[in-house]
N, CA and C atoms as a LAMMPS dump frame, in Angstrom:
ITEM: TIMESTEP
0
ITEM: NUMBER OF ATOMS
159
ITEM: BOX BOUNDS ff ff ff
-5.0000000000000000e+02 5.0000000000000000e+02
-5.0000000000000000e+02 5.0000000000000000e+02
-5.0000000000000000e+02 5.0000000000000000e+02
ITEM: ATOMS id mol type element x y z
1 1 1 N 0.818 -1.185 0
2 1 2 C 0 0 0
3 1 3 C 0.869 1.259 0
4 2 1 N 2.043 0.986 0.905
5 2 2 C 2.915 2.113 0.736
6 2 3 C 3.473 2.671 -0.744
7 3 1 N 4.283 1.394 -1.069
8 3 2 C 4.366 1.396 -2.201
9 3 3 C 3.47 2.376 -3.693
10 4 1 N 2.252 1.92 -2.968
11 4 2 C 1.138 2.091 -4.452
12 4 3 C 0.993 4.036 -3.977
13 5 1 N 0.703 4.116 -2.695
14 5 2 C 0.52 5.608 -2.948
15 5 3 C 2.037 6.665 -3.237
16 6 1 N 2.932 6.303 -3.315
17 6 2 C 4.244 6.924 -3.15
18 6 3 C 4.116 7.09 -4.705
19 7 1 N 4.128 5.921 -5.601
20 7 2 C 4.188 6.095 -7.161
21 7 3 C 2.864 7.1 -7.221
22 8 1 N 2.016 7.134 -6.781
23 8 2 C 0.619 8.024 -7.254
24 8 3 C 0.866 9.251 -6.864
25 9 1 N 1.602 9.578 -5.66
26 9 2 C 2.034 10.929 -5.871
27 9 3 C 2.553 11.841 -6.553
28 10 1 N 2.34 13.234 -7.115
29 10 2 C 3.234 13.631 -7.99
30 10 3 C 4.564 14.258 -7.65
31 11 1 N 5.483 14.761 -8.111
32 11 2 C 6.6 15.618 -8.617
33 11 3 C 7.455 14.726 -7.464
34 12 1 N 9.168 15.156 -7.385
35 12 2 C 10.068 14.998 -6.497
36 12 3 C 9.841 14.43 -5.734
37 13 1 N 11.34 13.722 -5.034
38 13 2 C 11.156 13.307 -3.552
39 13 3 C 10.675 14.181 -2.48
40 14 1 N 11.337 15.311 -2.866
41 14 2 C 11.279 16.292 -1.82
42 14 3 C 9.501 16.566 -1.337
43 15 1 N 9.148 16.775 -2.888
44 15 2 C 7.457 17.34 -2.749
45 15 3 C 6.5 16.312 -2.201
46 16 1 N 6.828 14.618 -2.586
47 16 2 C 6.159 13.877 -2.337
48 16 3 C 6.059 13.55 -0.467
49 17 1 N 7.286 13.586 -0.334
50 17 2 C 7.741 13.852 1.486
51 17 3 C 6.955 15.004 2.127
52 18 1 N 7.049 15.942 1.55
53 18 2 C 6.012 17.361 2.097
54 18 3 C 4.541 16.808 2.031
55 19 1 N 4.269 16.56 0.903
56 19 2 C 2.83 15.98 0.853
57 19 3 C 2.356 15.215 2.331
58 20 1 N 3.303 13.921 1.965
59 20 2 C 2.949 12.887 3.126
60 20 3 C 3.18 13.346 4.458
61 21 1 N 3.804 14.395 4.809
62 21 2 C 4.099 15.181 5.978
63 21 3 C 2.859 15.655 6.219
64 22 1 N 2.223 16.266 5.67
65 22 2 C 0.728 17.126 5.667
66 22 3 C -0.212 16.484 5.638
67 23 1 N -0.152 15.337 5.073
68 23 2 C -1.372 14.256 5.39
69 23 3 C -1.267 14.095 6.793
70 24 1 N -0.183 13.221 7.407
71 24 2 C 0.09 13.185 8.588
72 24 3 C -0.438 13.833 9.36
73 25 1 N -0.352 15.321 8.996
74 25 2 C -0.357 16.36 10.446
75 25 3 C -1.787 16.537 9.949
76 26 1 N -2.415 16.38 9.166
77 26 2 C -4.214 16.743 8.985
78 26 3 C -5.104 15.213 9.738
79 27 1 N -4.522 14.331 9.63
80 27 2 C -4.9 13.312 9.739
81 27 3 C -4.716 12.905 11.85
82 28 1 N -3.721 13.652 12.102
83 28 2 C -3.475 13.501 13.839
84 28 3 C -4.044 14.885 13.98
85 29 1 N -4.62 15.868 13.537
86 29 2 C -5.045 16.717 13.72
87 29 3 C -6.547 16.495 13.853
88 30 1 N -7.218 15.844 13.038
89 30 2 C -8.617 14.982 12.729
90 30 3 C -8.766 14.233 14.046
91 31 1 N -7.63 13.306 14.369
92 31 2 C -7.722 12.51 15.708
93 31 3 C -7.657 13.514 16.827
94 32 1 N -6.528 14.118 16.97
95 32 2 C -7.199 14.62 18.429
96 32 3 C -8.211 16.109 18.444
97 33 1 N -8.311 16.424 17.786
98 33 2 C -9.525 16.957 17.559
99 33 3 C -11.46 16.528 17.57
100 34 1 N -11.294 15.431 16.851
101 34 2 C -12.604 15.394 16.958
102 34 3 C -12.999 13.907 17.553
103 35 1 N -11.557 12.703 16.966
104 35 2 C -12.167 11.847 17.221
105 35 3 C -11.865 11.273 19.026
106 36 1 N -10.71 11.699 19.528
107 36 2 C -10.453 11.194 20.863
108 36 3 C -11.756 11.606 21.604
109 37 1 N -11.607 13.198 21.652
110 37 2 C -12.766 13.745 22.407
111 37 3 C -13.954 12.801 22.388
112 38 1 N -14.177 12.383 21.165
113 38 2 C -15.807 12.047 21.041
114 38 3 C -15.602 10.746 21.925
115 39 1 N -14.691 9.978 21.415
116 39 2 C -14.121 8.699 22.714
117 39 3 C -14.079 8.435 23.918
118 40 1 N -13.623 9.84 23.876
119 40 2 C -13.727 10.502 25.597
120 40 3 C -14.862 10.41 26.187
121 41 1 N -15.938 11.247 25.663
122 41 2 C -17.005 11.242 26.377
123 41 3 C -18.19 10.129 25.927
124 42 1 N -17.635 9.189 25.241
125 42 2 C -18.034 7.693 25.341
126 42 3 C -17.547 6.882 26.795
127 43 1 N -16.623 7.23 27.069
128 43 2 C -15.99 6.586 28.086
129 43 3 C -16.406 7.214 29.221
130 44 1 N -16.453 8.355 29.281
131 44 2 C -16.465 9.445 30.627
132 44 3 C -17.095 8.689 31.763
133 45 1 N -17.991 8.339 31.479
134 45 2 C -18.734 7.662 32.61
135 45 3 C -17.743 6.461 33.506
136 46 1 N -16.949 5.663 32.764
137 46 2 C -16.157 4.655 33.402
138 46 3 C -14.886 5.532 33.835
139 47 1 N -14.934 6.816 33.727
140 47 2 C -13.691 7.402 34.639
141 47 3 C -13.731 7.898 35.877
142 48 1 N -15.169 8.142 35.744
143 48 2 C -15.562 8.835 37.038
144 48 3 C -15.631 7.959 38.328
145 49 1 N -14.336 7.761 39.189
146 49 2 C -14.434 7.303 40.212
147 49 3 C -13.91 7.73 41.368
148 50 1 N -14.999 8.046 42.611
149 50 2 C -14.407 8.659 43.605
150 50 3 C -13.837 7.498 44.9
151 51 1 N -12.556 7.972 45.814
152 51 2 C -12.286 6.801 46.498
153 51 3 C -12.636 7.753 48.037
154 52 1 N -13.223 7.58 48.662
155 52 2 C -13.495 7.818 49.827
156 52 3 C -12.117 7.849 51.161
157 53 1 N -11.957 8.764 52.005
158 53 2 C -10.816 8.437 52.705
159 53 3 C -11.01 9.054 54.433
């Protein structure tokens, strides 16, 4: 798969590296942005624990 998108990219090494750099950072940007959070407060309820003392 690596392979197949590297040839589908266009121009240079250089440009194709920038590209895949920016996917990267849009793509962990997507994750903690919208999708952890939403995870989060799927979970929220199993975090909430108080210990008495």
């Amino acid at each position: 798969m690596y392979a197949a998108l590297w040839r589908i990219l266009p121009g240079p090494v250089w440009v194709r590296i920038l590209i895949l750099v920016v996917l990267a950072a849009i793509v962990l940007a997507v994750l903690a942005f919208w999708v952890f959070p939403w995870i989060d407060d799927l979970t929220a309820p199993v975090q909430d624990v108080t210990v008495d003392q």
